[in-house]
C-alpha positions in Angstrom: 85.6 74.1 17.8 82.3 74.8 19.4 81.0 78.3 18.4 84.1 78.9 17.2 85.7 79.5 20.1 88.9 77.7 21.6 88.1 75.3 24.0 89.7 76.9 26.8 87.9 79.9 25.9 84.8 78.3 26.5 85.9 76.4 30.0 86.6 80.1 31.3 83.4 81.4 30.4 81.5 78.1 32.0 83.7 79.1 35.0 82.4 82.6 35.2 78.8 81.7 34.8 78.9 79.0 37.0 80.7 81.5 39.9 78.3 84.6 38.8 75.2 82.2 39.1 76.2 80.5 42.4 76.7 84.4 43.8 73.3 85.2 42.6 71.7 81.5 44.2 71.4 82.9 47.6 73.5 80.8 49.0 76.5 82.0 51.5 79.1 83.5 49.0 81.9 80.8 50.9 80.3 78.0 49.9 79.0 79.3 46.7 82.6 79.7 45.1 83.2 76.1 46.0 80.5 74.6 45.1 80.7 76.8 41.8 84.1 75.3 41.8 83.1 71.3 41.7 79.7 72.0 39.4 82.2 73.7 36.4 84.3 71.3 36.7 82.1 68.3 36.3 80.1 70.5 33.0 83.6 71.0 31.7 85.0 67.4 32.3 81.6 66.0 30.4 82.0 68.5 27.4 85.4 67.3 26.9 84.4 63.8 27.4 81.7 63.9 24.9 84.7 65.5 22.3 83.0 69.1 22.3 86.2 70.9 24.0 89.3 70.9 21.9 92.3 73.5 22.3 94.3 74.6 19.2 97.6 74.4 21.0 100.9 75.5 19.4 103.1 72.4 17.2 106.5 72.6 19.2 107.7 70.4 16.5 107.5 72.9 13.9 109.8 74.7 11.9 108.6 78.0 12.9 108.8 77.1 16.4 112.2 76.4 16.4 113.4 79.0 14.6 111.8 81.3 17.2 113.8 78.9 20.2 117.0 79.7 18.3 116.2 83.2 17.5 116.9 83.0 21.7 113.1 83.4 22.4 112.1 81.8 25.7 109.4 79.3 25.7 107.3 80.9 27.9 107.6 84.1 25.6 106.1 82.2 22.6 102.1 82.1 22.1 99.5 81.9 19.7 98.4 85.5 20.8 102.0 87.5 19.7 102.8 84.2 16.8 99.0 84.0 15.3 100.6 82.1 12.1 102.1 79.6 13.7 101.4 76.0 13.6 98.4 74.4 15.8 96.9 71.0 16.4 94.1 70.0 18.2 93.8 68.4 21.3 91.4 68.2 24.6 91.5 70.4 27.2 92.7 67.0 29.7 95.3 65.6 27.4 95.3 62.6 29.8 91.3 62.5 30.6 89.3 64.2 33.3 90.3 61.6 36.1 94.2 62.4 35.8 93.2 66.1 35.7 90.8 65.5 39.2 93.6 63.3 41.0 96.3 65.8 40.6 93.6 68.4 41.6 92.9 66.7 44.9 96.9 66.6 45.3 96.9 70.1 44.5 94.1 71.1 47.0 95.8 69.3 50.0 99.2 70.9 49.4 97.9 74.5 49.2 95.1 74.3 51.5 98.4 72.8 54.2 100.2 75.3 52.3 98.2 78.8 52.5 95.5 77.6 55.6 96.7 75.2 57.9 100.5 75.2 58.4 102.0 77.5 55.6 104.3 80.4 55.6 101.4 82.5 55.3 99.2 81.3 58.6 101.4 83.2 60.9 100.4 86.7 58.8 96.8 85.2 58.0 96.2 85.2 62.1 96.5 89.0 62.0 93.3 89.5 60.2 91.6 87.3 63.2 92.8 89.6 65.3 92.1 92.6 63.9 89.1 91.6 63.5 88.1 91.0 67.5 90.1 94.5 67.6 87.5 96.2 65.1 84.2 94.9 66.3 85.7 95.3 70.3 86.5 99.0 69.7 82.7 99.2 67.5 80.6 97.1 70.2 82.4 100.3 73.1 80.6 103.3 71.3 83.8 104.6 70.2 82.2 106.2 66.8 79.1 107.3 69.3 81.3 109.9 71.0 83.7 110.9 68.1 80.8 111.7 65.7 79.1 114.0 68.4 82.5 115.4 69.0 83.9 116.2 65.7 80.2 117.5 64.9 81.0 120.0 67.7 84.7 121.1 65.9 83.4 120.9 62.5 79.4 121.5 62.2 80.0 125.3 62.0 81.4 125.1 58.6 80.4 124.9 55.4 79.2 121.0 54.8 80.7 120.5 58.5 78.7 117.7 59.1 79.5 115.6 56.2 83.5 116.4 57.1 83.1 115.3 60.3 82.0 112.0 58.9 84.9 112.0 56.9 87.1 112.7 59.9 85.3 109.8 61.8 85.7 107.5 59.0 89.4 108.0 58.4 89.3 107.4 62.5 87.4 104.4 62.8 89.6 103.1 60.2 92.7 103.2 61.4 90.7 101.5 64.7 88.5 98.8 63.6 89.1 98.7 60.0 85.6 97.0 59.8 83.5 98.1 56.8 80.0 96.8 57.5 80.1 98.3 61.1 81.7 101.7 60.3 79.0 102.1 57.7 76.3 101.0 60.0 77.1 102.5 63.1 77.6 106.2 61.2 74.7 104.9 59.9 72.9 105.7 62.6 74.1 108.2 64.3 75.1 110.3 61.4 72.2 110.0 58.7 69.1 111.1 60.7 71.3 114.5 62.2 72.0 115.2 58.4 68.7 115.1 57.2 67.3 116.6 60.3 69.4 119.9 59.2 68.2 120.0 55.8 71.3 117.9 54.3 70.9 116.7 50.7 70.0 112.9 50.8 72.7 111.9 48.0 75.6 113.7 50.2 74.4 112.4 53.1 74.5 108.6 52.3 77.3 108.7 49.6 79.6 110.3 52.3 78.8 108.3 54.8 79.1 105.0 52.7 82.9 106.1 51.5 83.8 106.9 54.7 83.0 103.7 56.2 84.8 101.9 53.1 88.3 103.9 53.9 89.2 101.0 56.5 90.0 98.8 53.3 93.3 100.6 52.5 94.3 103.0 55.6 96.2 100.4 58.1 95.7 98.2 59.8 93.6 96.9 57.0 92.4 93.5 56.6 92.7 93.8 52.4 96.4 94.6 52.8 97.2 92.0 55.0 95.6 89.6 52.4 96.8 91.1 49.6 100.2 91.1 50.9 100.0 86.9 52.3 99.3 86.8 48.2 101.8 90.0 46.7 105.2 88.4 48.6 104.9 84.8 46.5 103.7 86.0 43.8 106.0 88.7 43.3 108.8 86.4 44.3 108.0 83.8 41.8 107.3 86.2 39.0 111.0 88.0 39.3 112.2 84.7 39.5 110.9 83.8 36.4 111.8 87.0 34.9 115.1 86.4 35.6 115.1 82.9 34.4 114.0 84.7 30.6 116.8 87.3 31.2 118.9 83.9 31.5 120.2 85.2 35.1 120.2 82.0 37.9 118.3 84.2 40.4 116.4 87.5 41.0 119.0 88.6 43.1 121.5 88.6 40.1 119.0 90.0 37.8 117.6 92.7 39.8 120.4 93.7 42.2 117.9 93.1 45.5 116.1 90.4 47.0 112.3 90.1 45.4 110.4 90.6 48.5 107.7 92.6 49.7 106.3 92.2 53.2 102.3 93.6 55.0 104.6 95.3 56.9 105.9 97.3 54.1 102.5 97.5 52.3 101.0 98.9 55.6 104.2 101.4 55.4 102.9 102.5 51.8 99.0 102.6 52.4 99.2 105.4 54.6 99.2 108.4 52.1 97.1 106.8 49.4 94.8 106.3 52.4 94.9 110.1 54.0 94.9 111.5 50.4 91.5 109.7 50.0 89.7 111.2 53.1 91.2 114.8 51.8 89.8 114.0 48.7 86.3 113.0 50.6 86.4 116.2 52.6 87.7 118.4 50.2 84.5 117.2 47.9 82.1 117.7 51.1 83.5 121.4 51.3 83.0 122.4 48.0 79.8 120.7 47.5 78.5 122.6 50.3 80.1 126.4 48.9 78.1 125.4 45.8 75.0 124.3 47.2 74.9 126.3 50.7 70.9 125.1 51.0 72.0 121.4 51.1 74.6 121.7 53.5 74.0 124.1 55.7 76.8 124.8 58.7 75.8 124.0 62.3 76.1 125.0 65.6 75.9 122.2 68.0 73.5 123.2 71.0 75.9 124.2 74.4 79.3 124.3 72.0 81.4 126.3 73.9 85.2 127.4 74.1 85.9 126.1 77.4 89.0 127.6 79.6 91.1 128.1 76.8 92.2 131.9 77.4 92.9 134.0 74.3 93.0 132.3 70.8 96.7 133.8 70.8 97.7 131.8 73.6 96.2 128.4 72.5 97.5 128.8 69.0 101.2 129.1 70.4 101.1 126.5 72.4 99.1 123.8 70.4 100.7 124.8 67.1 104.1 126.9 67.7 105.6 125.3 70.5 105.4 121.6 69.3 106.3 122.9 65.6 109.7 124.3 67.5 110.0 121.2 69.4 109.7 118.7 66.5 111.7 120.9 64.9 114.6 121.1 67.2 114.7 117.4 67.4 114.7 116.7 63.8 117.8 119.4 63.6 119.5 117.9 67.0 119.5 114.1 64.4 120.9 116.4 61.8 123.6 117.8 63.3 124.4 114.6 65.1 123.9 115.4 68.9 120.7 113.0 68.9 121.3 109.4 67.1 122.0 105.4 67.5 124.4 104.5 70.6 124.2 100.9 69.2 128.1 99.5 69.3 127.3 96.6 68.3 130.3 95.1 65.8 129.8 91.9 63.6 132.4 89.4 63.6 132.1 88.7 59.8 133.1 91.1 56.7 130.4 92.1 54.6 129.9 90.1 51.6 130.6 91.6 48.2 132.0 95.3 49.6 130.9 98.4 47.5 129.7 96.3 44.0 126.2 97.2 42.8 126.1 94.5 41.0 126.9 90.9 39.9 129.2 91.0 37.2 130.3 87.5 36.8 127.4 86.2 34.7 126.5 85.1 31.3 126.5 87.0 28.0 122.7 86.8 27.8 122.2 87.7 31.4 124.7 90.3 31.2 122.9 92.1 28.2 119.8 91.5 29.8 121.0 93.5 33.3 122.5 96.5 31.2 118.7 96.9 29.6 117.4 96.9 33.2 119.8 99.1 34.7 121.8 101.1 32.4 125.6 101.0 31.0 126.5 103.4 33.4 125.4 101.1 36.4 127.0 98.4 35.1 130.0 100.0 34.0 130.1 101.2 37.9 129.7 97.7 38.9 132.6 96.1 37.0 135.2 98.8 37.9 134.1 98.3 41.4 134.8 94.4 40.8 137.9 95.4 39.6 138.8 97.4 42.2 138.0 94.8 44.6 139.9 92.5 43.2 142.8 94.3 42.6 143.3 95.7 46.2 142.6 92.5 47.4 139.7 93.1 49.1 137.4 90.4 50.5 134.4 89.6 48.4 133.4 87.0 50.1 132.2 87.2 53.9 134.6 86.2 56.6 135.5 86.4 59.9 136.5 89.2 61.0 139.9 89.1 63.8 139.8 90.7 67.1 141.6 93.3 66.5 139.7 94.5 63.7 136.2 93.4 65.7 138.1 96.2 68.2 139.1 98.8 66.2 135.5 98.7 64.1 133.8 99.1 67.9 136.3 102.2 68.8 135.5 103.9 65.5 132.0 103.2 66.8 132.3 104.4 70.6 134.1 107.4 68.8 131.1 108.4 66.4 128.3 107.9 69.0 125.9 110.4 69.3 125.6 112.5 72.6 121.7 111.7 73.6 120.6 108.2 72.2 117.2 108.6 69.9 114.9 106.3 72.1 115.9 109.0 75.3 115.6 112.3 72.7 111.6 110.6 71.2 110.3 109.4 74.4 111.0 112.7 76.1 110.1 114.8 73.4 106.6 113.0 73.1 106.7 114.5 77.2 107.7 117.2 76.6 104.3 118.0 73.6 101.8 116.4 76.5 103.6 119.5 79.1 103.0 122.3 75.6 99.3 120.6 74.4 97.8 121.0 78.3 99.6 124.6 78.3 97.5 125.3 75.1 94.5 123.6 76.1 94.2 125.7 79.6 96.2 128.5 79.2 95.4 130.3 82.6 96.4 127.2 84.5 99.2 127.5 87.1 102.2 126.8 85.0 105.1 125.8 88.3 104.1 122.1 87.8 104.5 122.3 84.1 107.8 124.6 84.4 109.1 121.7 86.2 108.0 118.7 84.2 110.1 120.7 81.3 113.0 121.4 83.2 113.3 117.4 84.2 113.1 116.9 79.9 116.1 119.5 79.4 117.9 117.6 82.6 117.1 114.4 81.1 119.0 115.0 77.9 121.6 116.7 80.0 122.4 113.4 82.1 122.4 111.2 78.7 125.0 113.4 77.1 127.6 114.0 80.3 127.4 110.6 81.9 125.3 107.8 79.5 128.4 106.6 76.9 127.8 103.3 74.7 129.2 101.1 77.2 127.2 102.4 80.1 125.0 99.1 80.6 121.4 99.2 81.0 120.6 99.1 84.2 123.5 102.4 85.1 121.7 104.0 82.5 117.9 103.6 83.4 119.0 104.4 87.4 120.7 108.0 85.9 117.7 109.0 84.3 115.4 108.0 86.9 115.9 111.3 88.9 114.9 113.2 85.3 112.4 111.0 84.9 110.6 111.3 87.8 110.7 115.1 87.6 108.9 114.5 83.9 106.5 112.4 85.4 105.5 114.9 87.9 104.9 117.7 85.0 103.2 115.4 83.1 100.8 114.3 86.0 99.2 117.3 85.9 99.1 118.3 82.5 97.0 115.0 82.1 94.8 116.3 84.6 94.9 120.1 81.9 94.2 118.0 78.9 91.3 116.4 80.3 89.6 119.9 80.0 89.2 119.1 76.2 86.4 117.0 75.3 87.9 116.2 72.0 91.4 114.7 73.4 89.0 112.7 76.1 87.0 111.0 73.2 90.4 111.2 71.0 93.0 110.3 73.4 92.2 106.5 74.4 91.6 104.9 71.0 94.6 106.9 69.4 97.0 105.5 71.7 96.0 101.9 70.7 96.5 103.1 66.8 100.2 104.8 67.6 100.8 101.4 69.4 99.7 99.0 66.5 100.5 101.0 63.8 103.6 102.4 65.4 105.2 98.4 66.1 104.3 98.0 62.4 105.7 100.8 60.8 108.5 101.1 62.8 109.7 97.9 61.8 109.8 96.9 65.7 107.7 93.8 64.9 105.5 92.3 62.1 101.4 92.6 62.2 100.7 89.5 64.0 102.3 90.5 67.2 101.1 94.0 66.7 97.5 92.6 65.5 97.6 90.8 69.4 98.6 93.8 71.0 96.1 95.9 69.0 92.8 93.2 70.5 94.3 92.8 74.0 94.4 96.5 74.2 90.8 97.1 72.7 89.7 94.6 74.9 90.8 96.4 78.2 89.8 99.9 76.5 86.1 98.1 75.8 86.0 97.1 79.6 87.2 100.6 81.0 84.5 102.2 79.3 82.1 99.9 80.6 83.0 100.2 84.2 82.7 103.7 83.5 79.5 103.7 82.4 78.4 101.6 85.5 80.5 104.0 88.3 83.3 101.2 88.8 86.7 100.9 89.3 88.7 100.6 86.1 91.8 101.1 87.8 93.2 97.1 87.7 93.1 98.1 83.6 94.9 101.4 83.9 97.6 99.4 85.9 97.6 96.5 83.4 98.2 99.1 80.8 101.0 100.4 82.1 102.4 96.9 83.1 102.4 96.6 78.9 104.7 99.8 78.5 107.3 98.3 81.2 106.9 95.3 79.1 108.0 96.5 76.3 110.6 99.2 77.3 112.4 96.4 79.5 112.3 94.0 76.2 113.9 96.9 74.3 116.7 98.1 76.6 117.4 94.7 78.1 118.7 91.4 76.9 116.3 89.3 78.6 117.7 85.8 76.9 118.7 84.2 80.5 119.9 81.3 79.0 123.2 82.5 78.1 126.2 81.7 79.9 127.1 84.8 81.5 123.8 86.5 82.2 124.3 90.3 84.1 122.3 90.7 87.8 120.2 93.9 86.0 119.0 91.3 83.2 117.8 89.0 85.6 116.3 92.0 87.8 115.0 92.6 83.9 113.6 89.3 83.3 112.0 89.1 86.6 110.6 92.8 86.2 109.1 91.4 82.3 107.9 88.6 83.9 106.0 90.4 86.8 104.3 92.7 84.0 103.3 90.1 81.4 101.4 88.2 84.2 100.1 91.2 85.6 98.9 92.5 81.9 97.5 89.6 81.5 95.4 89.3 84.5 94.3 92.7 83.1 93.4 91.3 80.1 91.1 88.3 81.9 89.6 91.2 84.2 88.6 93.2 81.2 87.4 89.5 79.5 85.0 89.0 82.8 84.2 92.7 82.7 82.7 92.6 78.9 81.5 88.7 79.3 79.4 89.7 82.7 77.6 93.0 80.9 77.2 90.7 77.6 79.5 92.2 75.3 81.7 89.8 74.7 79.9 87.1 73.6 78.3 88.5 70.4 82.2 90.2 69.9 82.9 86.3 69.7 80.8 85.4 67.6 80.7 88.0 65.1 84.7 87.8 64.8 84.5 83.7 64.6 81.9 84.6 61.7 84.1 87.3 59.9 87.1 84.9 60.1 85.0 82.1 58.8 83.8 83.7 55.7 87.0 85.1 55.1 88.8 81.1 55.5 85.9 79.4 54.0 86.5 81.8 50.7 89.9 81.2 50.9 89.2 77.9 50.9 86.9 77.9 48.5 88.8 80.2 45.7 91.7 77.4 45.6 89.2 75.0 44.6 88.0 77.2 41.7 91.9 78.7 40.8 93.2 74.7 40.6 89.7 74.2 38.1 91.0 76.8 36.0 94.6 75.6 35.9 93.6 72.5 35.8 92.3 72.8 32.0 95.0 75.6 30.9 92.8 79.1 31.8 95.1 80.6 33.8 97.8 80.0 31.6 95.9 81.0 28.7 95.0 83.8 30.2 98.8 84.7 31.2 99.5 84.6 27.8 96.6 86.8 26.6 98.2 89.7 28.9 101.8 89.2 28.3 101.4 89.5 24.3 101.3 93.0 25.1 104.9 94.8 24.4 103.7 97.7 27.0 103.4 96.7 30.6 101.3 100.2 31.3 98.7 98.5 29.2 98.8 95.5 30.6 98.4 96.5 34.3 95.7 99.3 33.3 93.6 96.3 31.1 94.0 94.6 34.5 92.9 97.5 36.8 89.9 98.0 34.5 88.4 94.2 34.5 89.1 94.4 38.6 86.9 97.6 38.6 84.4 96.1 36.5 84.1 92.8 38.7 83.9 94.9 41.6 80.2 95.7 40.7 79.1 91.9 40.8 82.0 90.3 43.3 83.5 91.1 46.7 86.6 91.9 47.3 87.5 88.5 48.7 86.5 86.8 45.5 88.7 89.0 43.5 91.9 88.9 45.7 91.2 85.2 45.8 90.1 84.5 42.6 91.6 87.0 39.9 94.6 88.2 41.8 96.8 85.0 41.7 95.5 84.8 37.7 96.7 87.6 36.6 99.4 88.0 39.3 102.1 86.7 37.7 102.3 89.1 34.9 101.6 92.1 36.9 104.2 91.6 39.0 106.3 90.3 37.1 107.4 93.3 35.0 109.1 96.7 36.7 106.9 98.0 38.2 107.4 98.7 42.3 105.5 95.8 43.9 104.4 98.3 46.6 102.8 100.0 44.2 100.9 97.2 42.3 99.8 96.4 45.3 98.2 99.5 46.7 97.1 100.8 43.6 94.7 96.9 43.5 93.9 97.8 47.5 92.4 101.2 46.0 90.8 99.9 43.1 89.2 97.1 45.2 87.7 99.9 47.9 85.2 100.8 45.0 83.7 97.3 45.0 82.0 98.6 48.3 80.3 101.5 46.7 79.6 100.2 42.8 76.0 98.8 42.4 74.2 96.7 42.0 76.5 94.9 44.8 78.3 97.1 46.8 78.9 95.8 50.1 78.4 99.4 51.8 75.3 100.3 50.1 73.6 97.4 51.3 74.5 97.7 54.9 73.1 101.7 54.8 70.0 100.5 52.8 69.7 98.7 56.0 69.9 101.3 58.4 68.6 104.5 56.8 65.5 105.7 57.3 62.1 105.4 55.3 62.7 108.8 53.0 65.6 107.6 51.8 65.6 105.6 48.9 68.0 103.3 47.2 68.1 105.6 44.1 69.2 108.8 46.8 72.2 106.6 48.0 72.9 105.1 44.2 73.2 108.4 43.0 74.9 109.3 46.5 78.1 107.2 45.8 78.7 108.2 42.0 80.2 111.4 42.8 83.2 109.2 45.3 83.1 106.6 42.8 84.4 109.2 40.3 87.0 110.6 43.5 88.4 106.7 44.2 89.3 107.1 40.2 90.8 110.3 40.6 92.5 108.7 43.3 94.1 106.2 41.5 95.0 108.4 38.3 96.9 110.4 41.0 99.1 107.5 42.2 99.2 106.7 38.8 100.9 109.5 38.2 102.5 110.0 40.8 103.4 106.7 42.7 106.3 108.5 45.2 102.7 108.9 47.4 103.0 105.1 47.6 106.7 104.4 47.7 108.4 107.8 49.7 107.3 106.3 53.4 108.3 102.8 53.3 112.0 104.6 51.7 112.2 106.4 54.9 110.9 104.1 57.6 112.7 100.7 58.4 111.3 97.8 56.7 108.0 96.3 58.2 
């Protein structure tokens, strides 16, 4: 052995130095991982060529080895890290020669490159980051961040450190807008930096807040590391709980674990959002304190012409912008409780469910069956077999079948019967009415209140006409023309409380860019659709936002956009309430009235959509948003392409394998996954998070996710870890773009020393979802699956 080290040992270390030097060249990161890639392979290929590589692999003809196989020890469980005595032999690192190893390479690269780039599963979710891209640098390129920094500097400045927790605020904003690190960090950047130091802010708080602010869009949704991490998190946890199960000797995961192995973006994006808030607390909360402790470095400020506005007595405002829509929310939440609010949905399936009330697969193998009672407990399985039983013995269906009409009948009566009074989509959409009518009362509180007192009244009429005349089998169309009248009314109210909430600076600035996150977001989290669609809607909609503002600016018309905006919402209300497949046999006169209204508003939003296009392209904004997204998406392909070349190098001569290995010879899979977490953390200071997800994550993938622990969790608690590759030096992403862009007395020591102290807060961070991973997994259990 050469040094003494194992052949594959020393392939993995001409790997790394082969990736860390092309990284250091100069040359675009994208290309330098695949060139790294080809240049290891050809040093490694001629070392084992020239009989200087050999691997003391494991004698599977041995007696020791078979005694283990009969012991009942999987193969895969058996290594030379847990076994050190047993019985080796060497032999090259390409059994076959370098040639066979490069052809089934090339083989390899075709299939995933078709597989994860071109025409794979994965493209469709992939296309999301493209588009939240061209949503991010759209929503950057309008001044968004211009107007919410001077805003929240307005609401905040007058408090201890205010400045720095407006940053925060604006950070956690921009986030969940453009999720776009290098231009968060930039833009607050510049607005932000010189205003701190010009009121005697400390240098180190200054840059290190704004820095992990700017880095929160890598884990609050929609973020462009989740949706890569998840593309990477749903095979690989598949195929490692497959595999699992396969050891457990179970035929599938489904038998072994008792659900389906599957974990979607839309699910991750479901349990980022906590982690993600908890991190901005954690950022403001630091801010705060620093400034108690050190008053002279961050001094409160009053912004020059801050005013109160027409807001009436504090008294007044606090009922109405905190009271009423805590007694509103309230009320609706009890009103689902109690069941007068809740699904009308009749719908019936003509098929029994499969396997009625059993927890668990009981007809399975001795081995399999030990190995399920481990996972899950004698008492579960227990439960499971005198379900079985039960089943069986009643006669019961286990299997699924079809259903016959009179029991399709009497399972929709029991239905009809145990409807709710108001349907949920009538009790959210006017409740979020009914908070716009209570927020403009707060926000103007001497305002004439007879519009407002009749927008209210057309809510409580509204949820009077869905539970006396709306049943389950009132059709669409009957339905939408009884609480037109209510609607109306609503409309009328909420009219001119848009006109009251237009008195508040803050909801002006806040207003139009939050809408676009509830919409994303909302879709995604909802479960309504998955991330692609919601991506689209997400750039279509920053796109018309960008153009508004610009025909603001220039005194123009922006009211085509408003109209294409609402032609959006009919689109989407009529494709929820309606069955717009025309194609059916029997197709009812308000569905094709629905389809043609669906029709009329797609083409019309899109012609909004081309307006706002000419609008940006003729003040020359779109063309560098162009370019800069076909550049972001680029990098992020060309590294994708690039990182399978250098994965299939290091399977190609056993590394990944041997490193597999390495990590499961560890009986405690807490080790294992915090040995993991530490080497990411450590690579973060010399790679990007690209390379990592890329590189290490499908590595060491399979044994992370392969043991119990919630994929959800794995997942986000990676996302985390890889936000602090933006802020560790020497190559933190985030300090170089504020290195950039701050000014002359600032050095690169004042934002090194800057970042340590939220370094130190992302690892608090993740010892708190270590601890306590409910923040992860408590909102995807309560929302529908994404």
């Amino acid at each position: 052995m050469l040094f003494g080290l194992d052949g594959i040992e020393i392939g993995l270390i001409i790997v790394f130095l082969c990736l860390f030097s092309g990284i250091l060249s100069g040359f675009p990161v994208a290309f330098a991982i695949g060139g790294s890639a080809i240049i290891s392979f050809g040093v490694i290929a001629s070392l084992d060529s020239a009989g200087l590589l050999m691997h003391q692999a494991i004698d599977t003809g041995s007696a020791a080895y078979n005694a283990l196989i009969a012991q009942g020890l999987h193969p895969d469980a058996i290594s030379h890290f847990r076994y050190p005595d047993l019985p080796t032999y060497e032999e090259p690192l390409f059994p076959r020669g370098w040639e066979v190893a490069l052809d089934r390479n090339i083989s390899f690269i075709v299939n995933r490159i078709n597989e994860r780039v071109l025409a794979g599963q994965s493209i469709e979710t992939l296309l999301a980051v493209l588009m939240f891209v061209l949503m991010g640098i759209t929503l950057e390129r309008s001044k968004i961040a211009n107007d919410l920094l001077t805003t929240m500097a307005r609401v905040f400045g007058p408090l201890p450190g205010g400045l720095a927790v407006s940053v925060v605020v604006v950070g956690a904003f921009l986030a969940a807008s453009t999720g776009i690190v290098g231009a968060t960090v930039v833009t607050m950047g510049l607005l932000s930096l010189p205003t701190m130091l010009r009121n005697k802010y400390s240098p180190e708080l200054a840059t290190g807040v704004i820095a992990a602010s700017g880095t929160l869009g890598q884990i609050i949704p929609p973020s462009i590391v989740i949706v890569l991490l998840g593309t990477l998190a749903g095979d690989l946890y598949a195929t490692a709980q497959e595999q699992r199960a396969q050891i457990a000797g179970c035929s599938d995961a489904l038998t072994y674990l008792g659900e389906a192995a599957v974990v979607s973006v839309g699910t991750l994006f479901q349990a980022a959002i906590l982690p993600g808030i908890l991190l901005a607390v954690l950022y403001g909360v630091y801010a705060f304190g620093y400034a108690l402790l050190n008053p002279s470095k961050a001094p409160p400020v009053v912004a020059a012409g801050a005013q109160a506005g027409d807001r009436g007595s504090r008294k007044a405002a606090l009922t109405w912008l905190l009271g009423v829509p805590v007694a509103l929310i309230a009320a609706a939440t009890m009103a689902t409780w109690v069941g007068f609010a809740g699904s009308q949905d009749i719908t019936v399936s003509s098929f029994s469910e499969r396997g009625q009330g059993a927890v668990l697969r009981t007809n399975v193998s001795e081995q399999c069956q030990a190995s399920m009672i481990e996972l899950h407990g004698q008492e579960k399985w227990d439960l499971a077999v005198r379900q079985q039983q039960a089943l069986e013995a009643s006669g019961a269906a286990i299997e699924s079948r079809e259903l016959t009409a009179e029991e399709i009948e009497a399972a929709r009566a029991d239905k009809i019967a145990n409807a709710a009074p108001v349907s949920t989509p009538v009790l959210i959409g006017f409740m979020l009415l009914a908070l716009i009518l209570a927020f403009s009362r707060g926000i103007v509180p001497t305002a004439g209140t007879r519009p407002l007192i009749v927008g209210a009244a057309g809510v409580l009429l509204a949820f009077a006409v869905d539970a006396l005349f709306i049943t389950p089998l009132t059709t669409p169309g009957t339905a939408f023309l009884l609480l037109a009248v209510p609607l109306a009314i609503t409309l009328y109210g909420v009219r001119y409380a848009v006109g009251l909430l237009g008195h508040s600076e803050l909801l002006r600035v806040v207003f139009p860019p939050l809408v676009l996150i509830v919409a994303v977001l909302g879709s995604i989290l909802g479960g309504i659709t998955n991330p692609t669609p919601a991506a689209a809607l997400g750039a279509g909609g920053a796109l018309m936002l960008a153009a508004y503002r610009k025909l603001s600016e220039e005194q123009g018309s922006g009211k085509l956009i408003i109209w294409a905006s609402f032609s959006i919402v009919i689109m989407i209300l009529v494709g929820v309430n309606f069955d717009l497949r025309v194609h059916r046999e029997t197709v009812p006169v308000e569905d094709w009235i629905a389809f043609l209204v669906a029709q009329g508003a797609y083409h019309f939003a899109m012609l909004g959509i081309l307006y706002s296009c000419f609008v940006l392209l003729r003040s020359g904004v779109l063309a560098p948003v162009v370019r800069e997204t076909a550049k972001v998406t680029s990098m992020v392909f060309t590294i994708l392409i690039g990182s399978q070349l250098l994965n299939l190098v290091v399977i190609s001569f056993g590394g990944e394998h041997y490193i597999q290995q390495f990590l499961r010879s560890f009986d405690n899979e807490f080790t294992v996954f915090l040995l993991v977490m530490l080497v990411l953390f450590v690579l973060g200071f010399v790679l990007d998070f690209l390379e990592i997800i890329y590189i290490v994550v499908p590595i060491v993938g399979p044994v992370i996710y392969g043991g119990t622990f919630d994929p959800k969790w794995v997942t986000i608690m990676i996302a985390v870890n890889l936000q602090t590759s933006f802020l560790t030096p020497p190559f933190g992403f985030a300090l170089f773009y504020l290195r950039g862009v701050a000014p002359k007395e600032v050095t690169t020591m004042h934002i090194y020393r800057g970042i340590v102290p939220f370094v130190l807060i992302q690892v608090l961070g993740l010892a708190i979802l270590w601890y306590f991973p409910d923040i992860v997994t408590i909102v995807p259990s309560l929302l529908p699956n994404g």
